[in-house]
C-alpha positions in Angstrom: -15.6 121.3 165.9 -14.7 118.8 168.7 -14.7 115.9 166.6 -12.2 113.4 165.5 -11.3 110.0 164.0 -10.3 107.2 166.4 -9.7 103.6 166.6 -12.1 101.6 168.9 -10.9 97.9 170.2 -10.9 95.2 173.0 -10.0 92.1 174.2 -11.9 89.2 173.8 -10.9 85.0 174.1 -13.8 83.1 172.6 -12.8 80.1 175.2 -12.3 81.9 177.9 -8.0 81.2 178.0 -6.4 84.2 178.1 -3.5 82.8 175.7 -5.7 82.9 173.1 -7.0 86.4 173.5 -7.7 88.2 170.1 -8.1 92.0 169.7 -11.5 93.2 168.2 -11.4 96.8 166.6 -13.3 99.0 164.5 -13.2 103.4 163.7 -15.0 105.6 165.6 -15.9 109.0 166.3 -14.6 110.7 169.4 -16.6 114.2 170.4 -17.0 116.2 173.5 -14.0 114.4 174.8 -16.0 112.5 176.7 -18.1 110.5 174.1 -16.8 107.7 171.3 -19.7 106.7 168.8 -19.2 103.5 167.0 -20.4 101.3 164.6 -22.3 97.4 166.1 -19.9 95.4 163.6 -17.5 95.8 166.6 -20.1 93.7 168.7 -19.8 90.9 166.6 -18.0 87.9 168.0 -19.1 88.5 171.4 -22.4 86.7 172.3 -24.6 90.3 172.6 -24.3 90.4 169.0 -27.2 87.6 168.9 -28.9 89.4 171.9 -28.8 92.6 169.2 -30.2 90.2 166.1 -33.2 89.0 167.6 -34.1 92.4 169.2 -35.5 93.9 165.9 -35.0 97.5 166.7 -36.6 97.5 170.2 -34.1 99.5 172.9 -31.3 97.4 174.8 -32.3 98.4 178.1 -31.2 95.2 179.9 -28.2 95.8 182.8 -27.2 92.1 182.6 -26.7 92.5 178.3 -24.2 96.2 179.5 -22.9 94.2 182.3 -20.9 91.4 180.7 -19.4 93.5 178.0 -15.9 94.0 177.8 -13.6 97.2 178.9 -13.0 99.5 175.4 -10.0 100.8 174.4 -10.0 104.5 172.3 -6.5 105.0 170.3 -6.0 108.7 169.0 -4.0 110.8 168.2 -1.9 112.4 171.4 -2.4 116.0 170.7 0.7 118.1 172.1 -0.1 119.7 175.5 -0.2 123.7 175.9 1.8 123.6 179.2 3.6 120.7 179.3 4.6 119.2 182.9 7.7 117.7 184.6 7.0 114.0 183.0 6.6 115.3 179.5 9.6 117.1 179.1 11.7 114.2 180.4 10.1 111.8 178.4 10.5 114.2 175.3 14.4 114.4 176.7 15.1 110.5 177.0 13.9 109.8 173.3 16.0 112.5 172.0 19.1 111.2 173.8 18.3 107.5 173.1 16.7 107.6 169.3 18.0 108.6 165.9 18.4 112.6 166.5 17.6 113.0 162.6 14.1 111.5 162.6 11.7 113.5 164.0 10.1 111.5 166.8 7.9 114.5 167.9 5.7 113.6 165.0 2.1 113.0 165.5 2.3 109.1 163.7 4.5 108.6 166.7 2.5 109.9 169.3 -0.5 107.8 170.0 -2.7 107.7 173.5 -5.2 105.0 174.7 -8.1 106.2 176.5 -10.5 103.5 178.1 -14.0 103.7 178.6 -17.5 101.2 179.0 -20.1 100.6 176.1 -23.3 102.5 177.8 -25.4 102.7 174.8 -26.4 100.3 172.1 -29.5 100.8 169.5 -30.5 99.8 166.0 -31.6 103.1 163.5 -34.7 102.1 162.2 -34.0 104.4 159.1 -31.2 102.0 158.2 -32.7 99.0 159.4 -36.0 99.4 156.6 -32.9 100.2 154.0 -31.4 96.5 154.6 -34.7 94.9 154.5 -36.2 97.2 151.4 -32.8 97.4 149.3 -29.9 95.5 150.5 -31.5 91.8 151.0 -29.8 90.1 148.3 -26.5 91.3 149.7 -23.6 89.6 151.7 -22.8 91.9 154.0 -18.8 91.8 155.3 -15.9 89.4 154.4 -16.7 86.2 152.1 -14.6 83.9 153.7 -16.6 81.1 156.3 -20.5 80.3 157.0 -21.7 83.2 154.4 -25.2 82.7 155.2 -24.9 83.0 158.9 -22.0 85.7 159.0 -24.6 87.9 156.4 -27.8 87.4 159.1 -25.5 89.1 161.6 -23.9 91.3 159.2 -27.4 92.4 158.2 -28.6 93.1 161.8 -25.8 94.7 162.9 -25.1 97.2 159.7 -27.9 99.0 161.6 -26.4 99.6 165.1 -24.8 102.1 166.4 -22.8 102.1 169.9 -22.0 104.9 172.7 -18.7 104.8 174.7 -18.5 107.0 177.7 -14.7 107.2 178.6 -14.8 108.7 182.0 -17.8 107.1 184.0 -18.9 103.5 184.4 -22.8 104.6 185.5 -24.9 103.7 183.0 -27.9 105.7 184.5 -26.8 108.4 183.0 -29.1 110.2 180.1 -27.8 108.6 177.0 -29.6 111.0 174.8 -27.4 114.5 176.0 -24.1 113.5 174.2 -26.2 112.3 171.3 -27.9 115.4 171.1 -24.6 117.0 171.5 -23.3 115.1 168.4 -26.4 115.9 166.2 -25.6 120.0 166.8 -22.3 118.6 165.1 -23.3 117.2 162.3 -24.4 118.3 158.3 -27.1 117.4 156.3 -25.9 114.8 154.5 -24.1 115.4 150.9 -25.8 115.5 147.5 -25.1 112.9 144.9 -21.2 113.8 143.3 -20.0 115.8 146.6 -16.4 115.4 147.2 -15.5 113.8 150.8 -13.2 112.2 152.9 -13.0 109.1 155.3 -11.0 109.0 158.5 -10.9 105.5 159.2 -8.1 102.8 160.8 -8.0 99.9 158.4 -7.5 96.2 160.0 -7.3 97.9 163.5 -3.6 98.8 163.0 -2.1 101.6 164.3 0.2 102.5 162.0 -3.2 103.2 159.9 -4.8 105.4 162.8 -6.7 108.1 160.9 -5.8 107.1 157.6 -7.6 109.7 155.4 -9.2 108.3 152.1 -10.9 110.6 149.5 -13.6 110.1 147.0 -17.1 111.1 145.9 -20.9 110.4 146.2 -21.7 108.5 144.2 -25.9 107.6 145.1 -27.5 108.8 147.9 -30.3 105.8 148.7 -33.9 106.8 150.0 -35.5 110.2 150.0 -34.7 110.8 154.4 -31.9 109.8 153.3 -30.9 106.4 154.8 -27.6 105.1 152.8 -24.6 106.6 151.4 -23.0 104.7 148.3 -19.5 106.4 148.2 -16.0 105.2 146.2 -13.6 106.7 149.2 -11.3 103.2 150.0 -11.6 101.5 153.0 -11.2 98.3 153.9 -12.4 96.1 156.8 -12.1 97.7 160.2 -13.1 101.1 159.1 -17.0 100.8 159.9 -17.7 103.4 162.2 -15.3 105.8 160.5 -16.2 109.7 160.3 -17.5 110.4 156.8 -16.5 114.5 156.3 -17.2 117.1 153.6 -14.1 118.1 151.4 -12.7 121.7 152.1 -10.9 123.9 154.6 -14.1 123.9 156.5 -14.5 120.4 156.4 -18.0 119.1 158.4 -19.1 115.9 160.0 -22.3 114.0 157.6 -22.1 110.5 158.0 -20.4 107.2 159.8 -19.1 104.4 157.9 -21.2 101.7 158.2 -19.8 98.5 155.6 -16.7 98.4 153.6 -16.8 95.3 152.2 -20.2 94.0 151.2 -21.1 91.7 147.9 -23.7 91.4 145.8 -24.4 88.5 143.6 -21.2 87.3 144.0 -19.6 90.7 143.3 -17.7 92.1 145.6 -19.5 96.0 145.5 -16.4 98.0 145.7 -18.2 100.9 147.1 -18.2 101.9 151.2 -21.1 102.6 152.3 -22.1 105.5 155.0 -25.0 106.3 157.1 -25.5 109.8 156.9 -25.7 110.9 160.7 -28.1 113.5 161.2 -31.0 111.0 159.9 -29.7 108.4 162.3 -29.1 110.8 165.1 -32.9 112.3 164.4 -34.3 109.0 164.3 -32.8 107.9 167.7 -34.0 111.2 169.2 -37.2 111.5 167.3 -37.1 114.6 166.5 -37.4 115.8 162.8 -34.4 116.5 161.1 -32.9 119.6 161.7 -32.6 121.3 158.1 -30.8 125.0 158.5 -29.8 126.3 155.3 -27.1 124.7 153.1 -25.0 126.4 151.0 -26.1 126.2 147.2 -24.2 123.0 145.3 -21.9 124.8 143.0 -23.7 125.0 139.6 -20.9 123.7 137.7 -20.8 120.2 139.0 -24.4 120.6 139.4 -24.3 121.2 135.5 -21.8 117.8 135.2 -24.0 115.8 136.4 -27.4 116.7 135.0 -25.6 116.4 131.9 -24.5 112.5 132.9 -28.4 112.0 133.4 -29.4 113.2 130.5 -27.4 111.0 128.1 -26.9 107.9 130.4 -30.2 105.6 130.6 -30.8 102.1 131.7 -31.4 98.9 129.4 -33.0 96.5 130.2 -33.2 92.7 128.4 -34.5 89.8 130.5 -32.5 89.4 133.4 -30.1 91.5 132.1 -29.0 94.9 132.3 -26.7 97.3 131.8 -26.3 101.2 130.9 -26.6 103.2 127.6 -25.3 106.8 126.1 -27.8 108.7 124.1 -26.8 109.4 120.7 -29.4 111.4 119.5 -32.4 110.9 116.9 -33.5 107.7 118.8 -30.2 105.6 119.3 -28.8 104.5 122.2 -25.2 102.8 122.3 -24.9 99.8 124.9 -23.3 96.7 125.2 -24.1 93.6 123.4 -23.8 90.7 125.7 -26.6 93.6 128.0 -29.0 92.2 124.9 -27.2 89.2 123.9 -31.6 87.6 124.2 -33.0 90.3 122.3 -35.2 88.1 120.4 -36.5 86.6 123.4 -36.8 89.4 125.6 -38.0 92.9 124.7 -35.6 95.7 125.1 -36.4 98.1 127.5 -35.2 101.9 128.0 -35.5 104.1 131.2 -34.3 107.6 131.9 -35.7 110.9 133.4 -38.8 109.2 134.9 -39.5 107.9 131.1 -39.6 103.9 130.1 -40.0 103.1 126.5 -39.1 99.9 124.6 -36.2 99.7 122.1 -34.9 97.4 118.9 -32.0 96.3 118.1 -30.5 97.8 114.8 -26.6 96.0 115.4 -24.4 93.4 117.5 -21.6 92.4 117.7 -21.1 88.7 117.5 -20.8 87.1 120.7 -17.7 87.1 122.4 -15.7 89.7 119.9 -14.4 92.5 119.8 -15.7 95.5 120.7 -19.2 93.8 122.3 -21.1 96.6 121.2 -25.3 97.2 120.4 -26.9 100.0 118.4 -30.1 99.9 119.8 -33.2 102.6 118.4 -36.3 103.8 119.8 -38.8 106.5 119.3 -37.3 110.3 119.7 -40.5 111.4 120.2 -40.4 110.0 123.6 -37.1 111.4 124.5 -36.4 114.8 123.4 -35.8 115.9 127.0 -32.8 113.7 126.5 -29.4 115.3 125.7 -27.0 113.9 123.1 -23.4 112.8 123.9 -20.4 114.6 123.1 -17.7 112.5 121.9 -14.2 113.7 122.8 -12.3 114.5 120.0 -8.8 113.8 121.8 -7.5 110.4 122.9 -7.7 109.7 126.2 -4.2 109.8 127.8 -2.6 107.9 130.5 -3.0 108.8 134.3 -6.0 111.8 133.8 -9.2 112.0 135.5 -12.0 110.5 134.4 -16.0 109.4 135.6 -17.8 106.0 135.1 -21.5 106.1 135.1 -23.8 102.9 135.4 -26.4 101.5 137.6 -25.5 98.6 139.2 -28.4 99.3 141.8 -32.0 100.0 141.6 -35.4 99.7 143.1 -38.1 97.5 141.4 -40.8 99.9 142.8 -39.3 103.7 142.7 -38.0 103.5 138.9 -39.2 107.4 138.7 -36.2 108.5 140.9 -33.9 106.7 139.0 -30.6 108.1 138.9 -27.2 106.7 137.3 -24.4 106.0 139.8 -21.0 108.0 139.0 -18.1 107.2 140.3 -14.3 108.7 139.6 -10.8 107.2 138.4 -7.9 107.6 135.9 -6.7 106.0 133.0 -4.6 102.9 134.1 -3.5 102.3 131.2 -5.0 102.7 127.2 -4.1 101.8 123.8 -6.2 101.8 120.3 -9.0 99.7 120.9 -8.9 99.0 125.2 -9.1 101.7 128.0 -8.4 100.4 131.2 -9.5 102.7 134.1 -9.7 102.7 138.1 -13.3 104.0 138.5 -15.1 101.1 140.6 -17.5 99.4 138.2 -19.7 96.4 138.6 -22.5 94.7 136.6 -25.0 97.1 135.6 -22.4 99.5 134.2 -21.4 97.2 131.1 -22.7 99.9 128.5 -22.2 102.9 130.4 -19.6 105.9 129.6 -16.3 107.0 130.7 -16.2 110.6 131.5 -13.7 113.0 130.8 -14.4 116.9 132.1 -12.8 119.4 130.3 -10.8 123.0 131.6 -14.6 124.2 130.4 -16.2 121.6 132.9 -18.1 120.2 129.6 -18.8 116.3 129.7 -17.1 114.3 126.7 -17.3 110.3 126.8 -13.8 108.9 126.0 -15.3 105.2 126.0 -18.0 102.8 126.3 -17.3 100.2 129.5 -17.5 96.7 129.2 -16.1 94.5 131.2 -14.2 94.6 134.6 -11.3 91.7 135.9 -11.6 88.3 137.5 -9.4 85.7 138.5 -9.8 82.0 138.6 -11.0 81.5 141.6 -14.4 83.9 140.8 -13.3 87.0 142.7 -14.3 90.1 140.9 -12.3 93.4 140.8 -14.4 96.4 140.5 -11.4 98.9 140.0 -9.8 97.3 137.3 -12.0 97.6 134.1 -12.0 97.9 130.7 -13.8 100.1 128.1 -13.9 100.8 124.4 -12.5 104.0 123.4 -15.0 106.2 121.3 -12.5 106.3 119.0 -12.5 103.1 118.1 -15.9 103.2 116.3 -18.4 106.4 117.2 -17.4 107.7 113.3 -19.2 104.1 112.2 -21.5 105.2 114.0 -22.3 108.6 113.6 -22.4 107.4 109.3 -24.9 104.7 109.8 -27.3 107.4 111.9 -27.2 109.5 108.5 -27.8 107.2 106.1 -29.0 104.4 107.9 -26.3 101.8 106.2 -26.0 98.9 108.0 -22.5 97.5 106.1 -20.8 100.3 107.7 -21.4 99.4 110.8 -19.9 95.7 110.5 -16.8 97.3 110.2 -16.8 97.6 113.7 -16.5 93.9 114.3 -12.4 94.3 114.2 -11.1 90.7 113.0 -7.8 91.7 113.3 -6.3 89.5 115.8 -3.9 91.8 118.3 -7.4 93.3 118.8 -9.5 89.9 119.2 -6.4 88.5 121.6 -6.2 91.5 123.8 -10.5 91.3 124.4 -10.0 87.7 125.3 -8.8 88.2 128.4 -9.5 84.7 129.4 -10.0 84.4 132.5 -9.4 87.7 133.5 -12.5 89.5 132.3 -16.0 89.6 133.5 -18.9 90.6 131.6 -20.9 93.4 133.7 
């Protein structure tokens, strides 16, 4: 394919000393040989980046802005040459006779080379740029530490910007739109929601992290081009501009990195988020997308997850929300601090392009054990909706398991709404508390735990409710807690019979092992 994961740096001394030099790095993409594409995060300290802000999307055609940028740096991978000269055998000889004979120092993590090129390209995708302005403009956009405001207004402008390296040719005359051209006939249409891919990326611009290979899944694919990638593959700062590839032997090139650490209302997200190339690519070329045809998804993970949509919906009270599970004959299972204002606020439900409103039939008192709602509505309105299946099993320590939730949603397109799934295992579990890895945050506080069966049927295991925070406010999306089904869905399942409300205040557990181990104080936070 021609394509592979690199690390992209420079110098840079913000006054001007060259003892004070620091090293500025980000992923990239190297293809063709010749070209490196990048994300504009890299850009950021240097004073362009404001040139790049207050541009808005036109083209950077200035000579002066391409001028006074610095010399890059490409680290890869040093691939082993097929006829090796002279000064490669006796450099191969003189580490053999002066190293450790039993490690083997022909291995690629050893073998690293540094290419240098010039930054001959810079634009802002105008697909992305109407994604940070229509859906991420209540977020905070790289790391929290500093001026937030002012480090989010560049984060913001520059999520958007991509940047070509040309490593053999300082003229900058030269058509900018071949190689990109080049790259599009490279890349896939971007995934469909629950794909499995991977991330090449180099955390913190270290080298001992070149190409570090993270996996994960879709988890929402945002706009109907589309423009954003919401994926739960780790990464960590520094991998912006990362290759985002399809899972498989025949892995293929969809997307670029584009944030991996973003916050939203004082959340850190959790998720990395990608821009799926061949959108971007089209855009800069304007051209329409290239759409050859794509292999069918297969139909049993195609089966998974329209069963997740079926029996997961949104709930709605006030400010508040959350996620429910379907239970059949009208009643949905949620969380109760979701509708902790129920009788100031009407309770509303939306799923499969329907919104109805809902009552309360049971909560739990505030701040106990198991913080859980019984909420009923009209089946009428939602016989296209599939029951849950409870797993009969208890969940079990280290397996696979899905969280679904929506922590993100548009105001105005409510018809496309789609849960957002991600995947995990079991931490940890015990009678009444699940603790899982799936990255959660508020909007899942309601929402099932998945486990897939050796028949690929969906069970939920538990009902998620909060995930951890420290002291100082910091949230941790992949450490969360959920109450196992177990736990209460027989409760449940009696009062939907016979409509007996005393059986369901058994649920309310006053024994105090399980009160003491919800506390959690201050280690949990309410999503």
């Amino acid at each position: 394919m021609g394509v592979e994961g690199v690390m992209v740096s420079y110098n840079y001394s913000e006054d001007g000393e060259l003892a004070n030099i620091l090293t500025v790095s980000a992923s990239g993409i190297k293809f063709s040989k010749r070209w490196v594409l990048t994300h504009g995060s890299i850009l950021s300290p240097l004073k362009q980046a404001n040139v790049i802000k207050y541009a808005r999307g036109k083209p950077i055609l200035n000579e002066e802005f391409y001028d006074n940028l610095p010399e890059i740096y490409v680290t890869c991978e040093k691939t082993k040459s097929k006829f090796p000269n002279v000064y490669e055998k006796v450099e191969k000889i003189s580490r053999e006779r002066s190293l450790d004979n039993e490690v083997d120092f022909e291995h690629s993590s050893y073998q690293v080379r540094v290419l240098t090129g010039r930054i001959c390209h810079v634009w802002q995708c105008p697909v992305l740029d109407r994604c940070v302005d229509d859906i991420l403009y209540s977020w905070t956009i790289g790391h929290r530490d500093g001026d937030v405001e002012k480090q989010t207004q560049l984060g913001k402008a520059l999520l958007s910007v991509f940047v070509l390296v040309d490593l053999e040719s300082d003229n900058r005359s030269l058509k900018t739109l071949r190689p990109l051209s080049e790259l599009l006939d490279m890349v896939e249409a971007p995934p469909d929601r629950g794909t499995s891919i991977q991330v090449h990326s180099t955390p913190f611009g270290c080298e001992v992290f070149l190409n570090a290979v993270t996996r994960g899944s879709v988890c929402g694919v945002v706009g109907k081009r589309p423009s954003l990638l919401l994926t739960d593959a780790a990464t960590a700062l520094g991998s912006e501009g990362g290759p985002v590839f399809t899972e498989g032997p025949t892995a293929r090139l969809v997307g670029a990195v584009v944030c991996s650490v973003s916050w939203w209302r004082g959340e850190w997200v959790g998720l990395t988020l990608a821009a799926p190339l061949r959108a971007v690519l089209a855009a800069k070329l304007r051209v329409p997308p290239p759409s050859p045809p794509r292999a069918p998804p297969d139909p049993h993970y195609v089966g998974i997850l329209d069963a997740i949509d079926r029996s997961t919906l949104l709930v709605r009270c006030g400010s508040a929300w959350g996620a429910g599970v379907y239970l059949g004959r009208g009643h949905v299972l949620t969380c109760a601090h979701v509708v902790k204002h129920h009788a100031s606020y009407k309770v509303s439900l939306y799923c499969q392009k329907v919104k109805e409103t809902a009552i309360v039939r049971y909560k739990t008192k505030d701040d106990k054990a198991y913080d859980l709602a019984l909420l009923f509505t009209n089946p009428d309105y939602w016989t296209h909706l599939t029951p849950a299946v409870f797993a009969e099993k208890p969940a079990q320590k280290g397996e696979s398991v899905l969280a679904a939730g929506y922590p993100y949603f548009n105001e105005n397109n409510l018809e496309d709404l789609k849960p957002t799934v991600t995947s995990g295992h079991i931490n940890n579990v015990s009678p009444s508390m699940i603790q899982t890895s799936c990255c959660v945050q508020s909007g899942f506080s309601g929402g099932p735990i998945f486990r897939i069966t050796k028949e690929l049927k969906v069970e939920v295991l538990a009902t998620i409710v909060s995930n951890a925070k420290t002291e100082t406010g910091a949230s941790y999306p992949y450490i969360n807690m959920a109450v196992p089904t177990r736990a209460f869905i027989r409760l449940v399942q009696h009062f939907i019979l016979d409509r007996d409300v005393k059986k369901l205040s058994a649920i309310e557990n006053n024994k105090e092992m399980i009160q003491s181990q919800w506390r959690l104080l201050p280690y949990r936070s309410k999503i």
